[in-house]
C-alpha positions as CSV (number, residue, x, y, z in Angstrom):
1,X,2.9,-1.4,-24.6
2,X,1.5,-4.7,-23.7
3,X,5.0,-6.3,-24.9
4,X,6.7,-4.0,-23.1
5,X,4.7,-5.2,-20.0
6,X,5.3,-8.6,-20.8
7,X,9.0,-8.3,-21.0
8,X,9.4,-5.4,-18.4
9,X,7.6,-8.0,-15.6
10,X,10.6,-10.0,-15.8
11,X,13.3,-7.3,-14.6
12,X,14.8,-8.6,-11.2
13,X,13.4,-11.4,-9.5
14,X,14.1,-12.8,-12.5
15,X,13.8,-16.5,-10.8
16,X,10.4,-16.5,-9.0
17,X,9.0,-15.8,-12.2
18,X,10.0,-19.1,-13.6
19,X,7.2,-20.9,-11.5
20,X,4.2,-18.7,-12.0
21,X,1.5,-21.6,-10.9
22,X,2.7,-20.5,-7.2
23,X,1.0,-17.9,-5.3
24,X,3.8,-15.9,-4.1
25,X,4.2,-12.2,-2.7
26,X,7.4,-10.5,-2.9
27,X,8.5,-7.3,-1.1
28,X,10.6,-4.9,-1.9
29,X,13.7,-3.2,0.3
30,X,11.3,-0.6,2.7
31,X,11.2,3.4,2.0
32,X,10.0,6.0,4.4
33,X,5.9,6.2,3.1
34,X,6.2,3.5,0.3
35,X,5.8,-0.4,0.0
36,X,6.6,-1.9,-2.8
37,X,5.1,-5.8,-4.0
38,X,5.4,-8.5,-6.7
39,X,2.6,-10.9,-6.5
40,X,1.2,-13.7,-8.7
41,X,-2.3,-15.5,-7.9
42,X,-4.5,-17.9,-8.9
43,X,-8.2,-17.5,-8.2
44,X,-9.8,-15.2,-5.6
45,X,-6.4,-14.4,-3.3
46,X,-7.8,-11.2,-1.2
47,X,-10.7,-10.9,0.7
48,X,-12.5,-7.6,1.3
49,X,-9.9,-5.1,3.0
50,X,-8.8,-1.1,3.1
51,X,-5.4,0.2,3.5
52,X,-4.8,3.5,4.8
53,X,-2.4,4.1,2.0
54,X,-2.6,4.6,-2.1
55,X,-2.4,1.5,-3.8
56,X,-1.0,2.3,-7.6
57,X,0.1,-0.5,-9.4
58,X,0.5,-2.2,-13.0
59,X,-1.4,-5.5,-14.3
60,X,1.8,-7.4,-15.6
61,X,0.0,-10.7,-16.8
62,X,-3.7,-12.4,-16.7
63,X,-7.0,-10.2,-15.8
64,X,-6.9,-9.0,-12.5
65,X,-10.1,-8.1,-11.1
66,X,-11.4,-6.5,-8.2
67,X,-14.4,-5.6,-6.4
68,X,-14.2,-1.2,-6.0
69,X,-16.9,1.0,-5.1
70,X,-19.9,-1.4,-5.7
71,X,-18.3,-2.1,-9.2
72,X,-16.7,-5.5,-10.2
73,X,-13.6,-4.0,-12.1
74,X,-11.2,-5.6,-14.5
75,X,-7.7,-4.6,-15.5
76,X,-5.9,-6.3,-18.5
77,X,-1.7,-5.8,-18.8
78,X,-0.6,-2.7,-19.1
79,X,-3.3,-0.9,-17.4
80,X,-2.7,1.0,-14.5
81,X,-4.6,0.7,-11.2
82,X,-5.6,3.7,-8.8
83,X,-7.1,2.6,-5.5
84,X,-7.3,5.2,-2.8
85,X,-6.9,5.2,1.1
86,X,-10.0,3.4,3.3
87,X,-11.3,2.2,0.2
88,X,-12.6,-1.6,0.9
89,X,-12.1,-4.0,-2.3
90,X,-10.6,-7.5,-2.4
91,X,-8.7,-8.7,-5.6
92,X,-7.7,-11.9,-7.8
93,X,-7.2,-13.2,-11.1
94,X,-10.1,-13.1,-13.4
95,X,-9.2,-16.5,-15.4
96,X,-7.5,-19.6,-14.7
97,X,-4.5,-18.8,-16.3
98,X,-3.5,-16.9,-13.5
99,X,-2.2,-12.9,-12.2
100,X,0.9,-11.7,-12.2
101,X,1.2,-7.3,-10.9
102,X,3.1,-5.3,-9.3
103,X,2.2,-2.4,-6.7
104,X,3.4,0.2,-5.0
105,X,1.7,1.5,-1.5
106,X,1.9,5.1,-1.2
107,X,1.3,7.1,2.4
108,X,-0.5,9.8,1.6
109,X,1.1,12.4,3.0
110,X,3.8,12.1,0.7
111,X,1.2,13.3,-1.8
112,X,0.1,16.0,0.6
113,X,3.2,17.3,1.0
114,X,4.3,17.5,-2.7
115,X,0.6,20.2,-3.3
116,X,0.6,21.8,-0.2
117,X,2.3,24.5,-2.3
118,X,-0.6,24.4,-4.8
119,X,-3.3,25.1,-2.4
120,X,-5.1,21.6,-3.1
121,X,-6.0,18.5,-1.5
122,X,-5.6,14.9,-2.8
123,X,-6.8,14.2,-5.7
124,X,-9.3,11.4,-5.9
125,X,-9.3,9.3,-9.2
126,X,-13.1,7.6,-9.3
127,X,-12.1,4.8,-12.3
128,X,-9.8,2.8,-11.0
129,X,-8.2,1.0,-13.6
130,X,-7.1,3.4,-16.6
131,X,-4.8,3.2,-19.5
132,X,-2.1,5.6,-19.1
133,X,1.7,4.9,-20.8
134,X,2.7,7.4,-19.4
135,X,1.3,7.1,-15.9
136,X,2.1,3.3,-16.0
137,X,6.4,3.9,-17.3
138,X,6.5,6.0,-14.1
139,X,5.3,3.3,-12.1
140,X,7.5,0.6,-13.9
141,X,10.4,3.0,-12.9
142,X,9.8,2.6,-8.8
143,X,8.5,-1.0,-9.5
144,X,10.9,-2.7,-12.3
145,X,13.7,-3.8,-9.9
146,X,12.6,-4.6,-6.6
147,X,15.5,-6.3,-5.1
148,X,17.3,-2.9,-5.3
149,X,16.7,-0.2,-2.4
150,X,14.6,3.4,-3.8
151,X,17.2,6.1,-4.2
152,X,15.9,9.3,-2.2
153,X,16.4,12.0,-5.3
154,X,14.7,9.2,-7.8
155,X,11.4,9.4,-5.3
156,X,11.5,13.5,-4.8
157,X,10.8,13.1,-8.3
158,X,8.4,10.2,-8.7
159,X,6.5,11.6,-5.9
160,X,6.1,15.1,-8.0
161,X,5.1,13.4,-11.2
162,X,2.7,10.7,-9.5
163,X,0.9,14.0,-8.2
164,X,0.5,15.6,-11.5
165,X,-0.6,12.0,-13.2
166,X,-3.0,11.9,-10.5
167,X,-4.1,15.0,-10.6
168,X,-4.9,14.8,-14.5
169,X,-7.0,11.8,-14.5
170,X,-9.3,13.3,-11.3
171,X,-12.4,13.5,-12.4
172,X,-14.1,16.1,-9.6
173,X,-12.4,18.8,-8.8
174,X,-9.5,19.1,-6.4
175,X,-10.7,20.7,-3.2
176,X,-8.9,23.3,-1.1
177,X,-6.5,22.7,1.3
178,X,-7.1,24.6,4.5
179,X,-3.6,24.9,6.7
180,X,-2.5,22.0,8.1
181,X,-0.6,22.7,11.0
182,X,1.9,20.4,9.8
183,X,4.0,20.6,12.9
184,X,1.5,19.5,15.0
185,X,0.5,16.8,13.1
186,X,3.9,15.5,12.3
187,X,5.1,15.3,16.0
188,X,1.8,13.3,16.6
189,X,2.8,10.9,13.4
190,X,6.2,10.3,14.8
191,X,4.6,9.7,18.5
192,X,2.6,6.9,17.0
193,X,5.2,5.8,15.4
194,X,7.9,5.3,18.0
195,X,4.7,4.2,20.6
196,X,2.7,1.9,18.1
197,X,3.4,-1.4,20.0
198,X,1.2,0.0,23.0
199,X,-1.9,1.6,23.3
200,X,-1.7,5.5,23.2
201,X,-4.2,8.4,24.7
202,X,-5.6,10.8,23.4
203,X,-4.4,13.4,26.5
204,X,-0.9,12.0,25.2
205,X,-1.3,13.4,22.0
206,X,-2.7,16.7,23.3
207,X,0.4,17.0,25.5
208,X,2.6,16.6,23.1
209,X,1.2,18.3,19.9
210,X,-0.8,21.5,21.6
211,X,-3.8,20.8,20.0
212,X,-7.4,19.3,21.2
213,X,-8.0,15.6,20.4
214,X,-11.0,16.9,17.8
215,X,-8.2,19.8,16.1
216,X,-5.8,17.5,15.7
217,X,-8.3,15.1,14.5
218,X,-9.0,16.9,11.3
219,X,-5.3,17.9,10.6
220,X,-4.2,14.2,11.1
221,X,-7.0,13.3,8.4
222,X,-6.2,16.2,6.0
223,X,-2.6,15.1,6.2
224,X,-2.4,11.7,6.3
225,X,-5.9,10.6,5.1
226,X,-7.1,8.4,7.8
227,X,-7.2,9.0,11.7
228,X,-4.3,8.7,14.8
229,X,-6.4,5.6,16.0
230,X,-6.2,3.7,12.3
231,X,-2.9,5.1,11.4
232,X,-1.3,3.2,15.0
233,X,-3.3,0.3,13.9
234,X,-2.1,-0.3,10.7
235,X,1.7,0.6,12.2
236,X,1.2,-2.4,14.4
237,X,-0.3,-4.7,11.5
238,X,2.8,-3.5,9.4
239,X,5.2,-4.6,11.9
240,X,3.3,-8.2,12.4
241,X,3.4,-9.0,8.5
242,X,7.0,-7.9,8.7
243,X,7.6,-10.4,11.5
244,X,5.6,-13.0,10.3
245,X,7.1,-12.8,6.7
246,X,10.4,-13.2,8.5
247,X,8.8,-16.6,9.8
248,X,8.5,-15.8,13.6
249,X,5.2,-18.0,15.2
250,X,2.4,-15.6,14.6
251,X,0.9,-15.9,18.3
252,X,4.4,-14.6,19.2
253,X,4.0,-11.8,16.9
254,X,0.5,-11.2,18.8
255,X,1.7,-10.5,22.1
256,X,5.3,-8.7,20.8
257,X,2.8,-6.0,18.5
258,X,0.1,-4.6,21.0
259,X,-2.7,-7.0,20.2
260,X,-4.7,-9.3,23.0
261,X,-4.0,-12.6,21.2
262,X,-3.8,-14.5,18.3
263,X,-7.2,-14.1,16.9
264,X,-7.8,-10.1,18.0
265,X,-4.7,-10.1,15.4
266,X,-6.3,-12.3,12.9
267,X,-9.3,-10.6,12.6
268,X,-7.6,-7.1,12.5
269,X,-4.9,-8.6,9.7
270,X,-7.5,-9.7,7.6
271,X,-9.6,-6.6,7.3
272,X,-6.5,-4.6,6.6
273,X,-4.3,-7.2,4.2
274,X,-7.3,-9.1,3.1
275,X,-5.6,-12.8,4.0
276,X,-5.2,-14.2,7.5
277,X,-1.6,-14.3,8.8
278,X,-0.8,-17.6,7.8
279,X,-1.6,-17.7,4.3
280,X,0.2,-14.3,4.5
281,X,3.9,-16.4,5.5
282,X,2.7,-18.7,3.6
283,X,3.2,-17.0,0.3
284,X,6.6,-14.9,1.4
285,X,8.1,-18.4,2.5
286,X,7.4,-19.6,-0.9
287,X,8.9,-17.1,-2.6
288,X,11.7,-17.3,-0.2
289,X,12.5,-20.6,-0.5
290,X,12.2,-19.9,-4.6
291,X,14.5,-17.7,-4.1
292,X,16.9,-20.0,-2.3
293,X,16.3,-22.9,-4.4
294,X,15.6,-21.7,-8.4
């Protein structure tokens, strides 16, 4: 498996591979509910941070390691690694020769969605670096080429069999799902999302949704595992690394995504991503200008 790996992290981006002392981060074309990144480190390359996504991903070269849960963990290549939504760790490479993974972030609800059927919630995997083939092919599949687009029949599917990998490997028992009024918390997703880059009410939400701010409080978390305030936050912070990947001054990228100035977005960017903003373009320029110049 491990030569598979080795070969396997070479598929596309075939180019910024060829300079692996750089610390670059790649992105992938966008999907609905998933992000997808290469990234190769040296050293200690993200501080303490939480998404409000799943973080699945595949250790393609060096030890990555991680601080998870009050554990120091370590994943060799090969291994796959499970990190869940609002979980704080940071992340590097373990040795000097270096890290080299790929990882795919996953919105929760398209998890939710997938065992709504079933009755159950998410399921919560406590180790979170296991070795899986099976688990870690499947993830190769979304995260082999990433200068391709996902194709929407290819992720129905993915999403189905990442819920039954995660399932298998969840340690405590999947709780019940009470009914989440699905509606309702949809139209307040999709309010968020076309309102992120101001500051939204609760009474807007109410209006617009039918339900009391503490109702729809608990459906928004069931659903989308984190709450309206965090999920607009990190919709703004989403838009600002997009921006400021795309090279655009980052105290202009303050004032155009909602935030007071440049260091209210600093501080907010590093507790989410883990890196301030401009060691953030820093590393997508590089591997931009790889890119243009192998």
């Amino acid at each position: 498996m491990r030569e598979e790996i080795a070969g396997r992290a070479f598929e596309g981006l075939e180019r910024l591979c060829e300079s692996p002392d750089a610390n670059r981060i790649v992105s992938a074309p966008a999907y609905p509910g998933i992000e997808r990144i290469h990234a190769q480190f040296h050293g200690d390359a993200f501080d303490l941070h939480r998404h409000d996504t799943y973080a699945l991903g595949v250790t393609m070269r060096g030890v990555q390691t991680f601080r998870y849960r009050g554990e120091r963990r370590y994943s060799l290549p090969g291994r796959v690694i499970i990190l869940h939504p609002d979980e704080v760790h940071d992340g590097g490479a373990a040795t000097d020769d270096g890290l080299i993974y790929r990882m795919l972030y996953l919105e929760p609800s398209m998890l939710t969605q997938c065992l709504e059927a079933a009755r159950i919630g998410l399921p919560f995997v406590d180790e979170p670096v296991i070795e899986d083939e099976r688990l870690a092919g499947l993830l190769l599949g979304a995260l082999s080429e990433l200068d391709r687009e996902l194709d929407e029949l290819f992720v129905d599917d993915f999403i189905s069999r990442m819920a039954s990998g995660l399932a298998s490997h969840a340690r405590l028992p999947q709780k019940p799902l009470g009914l989440i009024a699905w509606g309702q918390v949809k139209t307040a997703r999709d309010y968020l999302e076309a309102h992120a880059m101001r500051g939204v009410r609760s009474e807007e939400l109410e209006r617009v949704t039918g339900l009391d701010r503490f109702a729809l409080s608990r459906h928004f978390r069931a659903a989308f595992a984190t709450s309206p305030h965090r999920f607009l936050l990190m919709r703004r912070l989403q838009r600002a690394k997009a921006m400021i990947g795309d090279g655009e001054p980052i105290a202009e990228v303050a004032a155009a995504t909602g935030f007071a100035d440049q260091s209210h977005l600093t501080r907010h960017f590093k507790k989410a991503f883990g890196m301030a903003p401009g060691a953030w373009g820093g590393m997508v320029g590089a591997a931009r200008l790889s890119a243009r110049h192998p």
